[in-house]
C-alpha positions as CSV (number, residue, x, y, z in Angstrom):
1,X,-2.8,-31.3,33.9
2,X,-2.0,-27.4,33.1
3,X,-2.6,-26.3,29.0
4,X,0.4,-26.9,27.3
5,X,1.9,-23.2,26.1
6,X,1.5,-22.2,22.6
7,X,3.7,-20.0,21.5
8,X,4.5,-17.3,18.0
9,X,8.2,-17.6,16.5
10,X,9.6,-15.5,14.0
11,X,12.0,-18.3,13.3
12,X,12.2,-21.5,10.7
13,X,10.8,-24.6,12.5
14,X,12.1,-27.9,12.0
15,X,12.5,-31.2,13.8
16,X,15.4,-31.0,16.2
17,X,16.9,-27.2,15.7
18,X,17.1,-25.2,18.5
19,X,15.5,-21.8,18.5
20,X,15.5,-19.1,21.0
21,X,12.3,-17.2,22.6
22,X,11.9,-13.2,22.9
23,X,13.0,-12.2,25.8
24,X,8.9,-11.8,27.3
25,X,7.9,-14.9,26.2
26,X,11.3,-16.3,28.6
27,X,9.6,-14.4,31.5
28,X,6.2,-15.7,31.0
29,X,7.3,-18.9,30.7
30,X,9.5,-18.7,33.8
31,X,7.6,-16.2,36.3
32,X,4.4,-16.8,35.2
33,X,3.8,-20.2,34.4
34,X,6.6,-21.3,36.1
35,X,7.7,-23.7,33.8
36,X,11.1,-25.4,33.6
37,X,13.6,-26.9,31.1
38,X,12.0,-30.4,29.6
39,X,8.2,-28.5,29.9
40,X,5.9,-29.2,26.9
41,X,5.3,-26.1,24.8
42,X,3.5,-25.3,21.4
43,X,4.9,-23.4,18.5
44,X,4.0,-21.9,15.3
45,X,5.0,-19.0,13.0
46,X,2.6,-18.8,10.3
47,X,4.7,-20.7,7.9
48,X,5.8,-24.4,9.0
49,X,2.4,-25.5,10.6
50,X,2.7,-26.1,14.4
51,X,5.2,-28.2,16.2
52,X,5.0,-30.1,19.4
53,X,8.5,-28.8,21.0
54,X,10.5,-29.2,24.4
55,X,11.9,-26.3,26.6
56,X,16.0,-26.7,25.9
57,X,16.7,-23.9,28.3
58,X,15.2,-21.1,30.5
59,X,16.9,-19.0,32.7
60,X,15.5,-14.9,33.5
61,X,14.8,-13.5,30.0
62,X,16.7,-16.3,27.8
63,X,14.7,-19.4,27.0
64,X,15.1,-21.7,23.9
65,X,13.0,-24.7,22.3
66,X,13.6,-27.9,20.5
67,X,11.1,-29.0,17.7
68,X,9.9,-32.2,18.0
69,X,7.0,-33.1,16.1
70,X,4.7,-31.4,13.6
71,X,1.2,-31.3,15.3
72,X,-0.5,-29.4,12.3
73,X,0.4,-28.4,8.5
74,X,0.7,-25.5,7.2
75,X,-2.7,-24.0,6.0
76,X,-3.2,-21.0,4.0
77,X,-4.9,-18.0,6.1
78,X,-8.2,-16.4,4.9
79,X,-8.1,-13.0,3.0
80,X,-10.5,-11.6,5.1
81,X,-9.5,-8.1,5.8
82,X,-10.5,-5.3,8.1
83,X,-10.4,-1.7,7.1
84,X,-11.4,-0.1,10.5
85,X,-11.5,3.7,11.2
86,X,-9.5,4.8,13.8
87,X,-11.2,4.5,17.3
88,X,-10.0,4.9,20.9
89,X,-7.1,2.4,22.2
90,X,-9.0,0.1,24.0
91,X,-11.9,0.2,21.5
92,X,-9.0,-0.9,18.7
93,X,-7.0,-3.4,20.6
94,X,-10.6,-5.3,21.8
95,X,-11.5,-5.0,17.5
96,X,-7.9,-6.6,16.8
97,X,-8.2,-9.3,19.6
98,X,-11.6,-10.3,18.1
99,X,-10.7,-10.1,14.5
100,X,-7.9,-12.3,15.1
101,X,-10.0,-15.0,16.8
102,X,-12.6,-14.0,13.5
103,X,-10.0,-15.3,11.1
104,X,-8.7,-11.8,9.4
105,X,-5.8,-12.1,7.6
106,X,-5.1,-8.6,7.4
107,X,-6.2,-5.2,9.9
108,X,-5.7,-1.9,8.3
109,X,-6.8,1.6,10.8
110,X,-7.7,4.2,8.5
111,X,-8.6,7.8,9.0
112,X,-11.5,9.6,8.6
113,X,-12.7,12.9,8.9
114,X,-14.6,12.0,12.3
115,X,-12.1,9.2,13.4
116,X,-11.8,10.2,17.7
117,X,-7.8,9.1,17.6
118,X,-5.2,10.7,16.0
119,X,-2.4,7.5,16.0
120,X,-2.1,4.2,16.2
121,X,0.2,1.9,17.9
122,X,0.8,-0.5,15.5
123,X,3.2,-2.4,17.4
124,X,1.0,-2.9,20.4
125,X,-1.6,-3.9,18.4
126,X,0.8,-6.7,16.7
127,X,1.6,-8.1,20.1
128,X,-2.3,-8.2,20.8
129,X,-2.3,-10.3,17.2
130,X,0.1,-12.7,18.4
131,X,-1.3,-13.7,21.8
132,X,-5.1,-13.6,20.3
133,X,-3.6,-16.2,17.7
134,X,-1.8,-17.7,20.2
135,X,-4.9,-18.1,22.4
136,X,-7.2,-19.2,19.5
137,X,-5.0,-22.4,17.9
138,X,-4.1,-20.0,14.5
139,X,-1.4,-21.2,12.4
140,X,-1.0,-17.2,11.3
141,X,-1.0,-14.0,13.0
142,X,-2.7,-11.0,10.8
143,X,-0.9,-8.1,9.8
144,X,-1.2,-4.9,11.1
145,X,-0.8,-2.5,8.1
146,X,0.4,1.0,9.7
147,X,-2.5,3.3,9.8
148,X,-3.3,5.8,6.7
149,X,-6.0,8.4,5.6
150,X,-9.5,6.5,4.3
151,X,-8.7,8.4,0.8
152,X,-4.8,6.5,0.6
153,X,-6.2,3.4,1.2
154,X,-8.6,3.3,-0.7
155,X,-6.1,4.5,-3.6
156,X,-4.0,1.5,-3.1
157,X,-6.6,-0.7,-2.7
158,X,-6.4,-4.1,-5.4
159,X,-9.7,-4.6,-6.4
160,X,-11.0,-7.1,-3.7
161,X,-14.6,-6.7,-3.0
162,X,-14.6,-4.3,-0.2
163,X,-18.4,-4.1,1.8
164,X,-19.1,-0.6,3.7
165,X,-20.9,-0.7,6.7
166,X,-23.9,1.6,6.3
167,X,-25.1,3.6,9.3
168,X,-27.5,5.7,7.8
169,X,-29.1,1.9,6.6
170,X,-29.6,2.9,2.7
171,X,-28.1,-0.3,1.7
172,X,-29.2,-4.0,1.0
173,X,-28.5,-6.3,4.0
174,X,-25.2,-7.6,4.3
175,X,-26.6,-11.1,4.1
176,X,-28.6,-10.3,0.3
177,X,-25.3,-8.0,-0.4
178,X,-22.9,-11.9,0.7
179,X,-25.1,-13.8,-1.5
180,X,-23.4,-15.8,-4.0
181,X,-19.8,-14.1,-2.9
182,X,-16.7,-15.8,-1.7
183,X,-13.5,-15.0,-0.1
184,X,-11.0,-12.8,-0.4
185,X,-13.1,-9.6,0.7
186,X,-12.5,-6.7,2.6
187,X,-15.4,-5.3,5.6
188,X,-14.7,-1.6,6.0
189,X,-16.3,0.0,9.6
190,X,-16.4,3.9,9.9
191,X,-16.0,6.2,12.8
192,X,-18.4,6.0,15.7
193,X,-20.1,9.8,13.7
194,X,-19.9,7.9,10.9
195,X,-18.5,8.7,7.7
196,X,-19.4,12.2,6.0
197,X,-21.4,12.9,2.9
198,X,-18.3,13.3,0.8
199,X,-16.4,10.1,2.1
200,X,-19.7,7.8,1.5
201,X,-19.4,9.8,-2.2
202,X,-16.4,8.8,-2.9
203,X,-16.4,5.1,-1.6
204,X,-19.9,4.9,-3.7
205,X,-17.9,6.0,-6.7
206,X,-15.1,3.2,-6.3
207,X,-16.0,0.1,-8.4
208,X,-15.2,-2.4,-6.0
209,X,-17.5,-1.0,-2.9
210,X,-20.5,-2.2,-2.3
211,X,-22.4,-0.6,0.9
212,X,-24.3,-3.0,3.2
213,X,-26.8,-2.6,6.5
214,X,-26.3,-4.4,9.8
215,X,-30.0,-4.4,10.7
216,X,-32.2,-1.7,12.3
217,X,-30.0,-0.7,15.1
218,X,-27.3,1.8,15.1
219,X,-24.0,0.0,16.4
220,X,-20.9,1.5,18.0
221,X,-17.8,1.0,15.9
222,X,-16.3,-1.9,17.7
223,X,-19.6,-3.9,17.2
224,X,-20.2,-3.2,13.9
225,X,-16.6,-4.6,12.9
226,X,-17.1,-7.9,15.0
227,X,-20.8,-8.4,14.0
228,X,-20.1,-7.8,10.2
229,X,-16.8,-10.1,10.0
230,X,-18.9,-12.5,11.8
231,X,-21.8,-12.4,9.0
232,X,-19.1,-12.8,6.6
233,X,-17.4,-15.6,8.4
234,X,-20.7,-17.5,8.7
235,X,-21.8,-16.7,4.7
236,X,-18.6,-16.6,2.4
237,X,-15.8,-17.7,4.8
238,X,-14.7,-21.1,6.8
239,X,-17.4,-21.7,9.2
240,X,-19.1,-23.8,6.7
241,X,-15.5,-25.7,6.2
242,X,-15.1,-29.0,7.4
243,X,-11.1,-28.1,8.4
């Protein structure tokens, strides 16, 4: 028997009230899968838990669903959060993918003074959210903040613990610098030159940094953000959980 579709609404979800698809989600349901009016599918949208639903209609680009039974309730997401600098596309969207399937309830790109890209597509890197969190039995999706200079957000940062990955290795292992911590907690990853003498200045100057190593090895960017979540995950976050 094929995998029942899961699916991301932005819509309420409640037993027995219709709600529509987007217009790709009709067409992968339709050309891809090739499934048909009365077809199983799972839905969720980060706010009423996941329901077991019913295709109501699909035709081209127009599909709808019918609710039928909550599978899961609501749980709160993790306030994990990513502060990543800005890398090449493919780089960024394989960070978001894996940060989703990591738990991260927020992904902020920020901008240093070696970051390699120049812009970010935000939106693209939503829709990689969704299907990673679609793929990986979420309840939420992370938000993708739009992507600012290192300095701004830092500036509007709220206080949350925020651990700097250190490439030149002057810092405590993440593991000593996790001990005794908890969730929420930010992991902030620099460019792949790493950052400059002035930025690691002014993040050591911010009370709520703490710089940490990632062993003896110097890590390209995307590695360093999956390993270091991953640490985090396993030491302060839900791994441990019995959820």
């Amino acid at each position: 028997m094929s995998t029942v579709p899961r699916l991301f609404l932005d819509e309420a979800l409640e037993e027995g009230r219709e709600v529509a698809a987007a217009p790709a989600q009709a067409h992968y349901l339709g050309g891809v899968l090739r499934r048909a009016a009365g077809d199983p599918v799972l839905l969720f949208n980060g706010r009423d838990g996941e329901w077991s639903a019913r295709i109501a209609g699909l035709k081209r680009d127009r599909a709808s669903f019918v609710p039928e039974r909550l599978t899961r309730p609501q749980t709160p997401g993790l306030d994990l959060r990513l502060l990543v600098a800005a890398v090449k596309r493919s780089a960024m969207e394989w960070i978001v993918e894996k940060a989703t399937e990591l738990g991260v309830g927020l992904v902020q790109p920020v901008f240093t003074r070696r970051s390699v890209a120049e812009r970010v597509n935000t939106g693209r890197l939503e829709g990689i959210a969704r299907e990673a969190a679609e793929q990986c039995e979420r309840l939420t999706v992370p938000r993708l903040a739009e992507a600012r200079p290192l300095h701004a957000a830092l500036d509007a940062w709220d206080g949350t613990p925020l651990l700097v990955g250190d490439e030149r290795r002057e810092g405590p292992p993440l593991a000593a610098v996790l001990r005794g911590r908890a969730l929420p907690l930010g992991w902030l990853v620099g460019p792949e030159g790493g950052f400059e003498r002035a930025e690691l200045d002014d993040l050591r100057c911010r009370t709520f940094v703490a710089t940490a190593a990632l062993g003896p090895r110097i890590l390209r960017a995307e590695t360093a953000a999956v390993a270091g979540l991953a640490v985090m995950q396993a030491l302060a976050g839900d791994w441990n959980s019995d959820a």
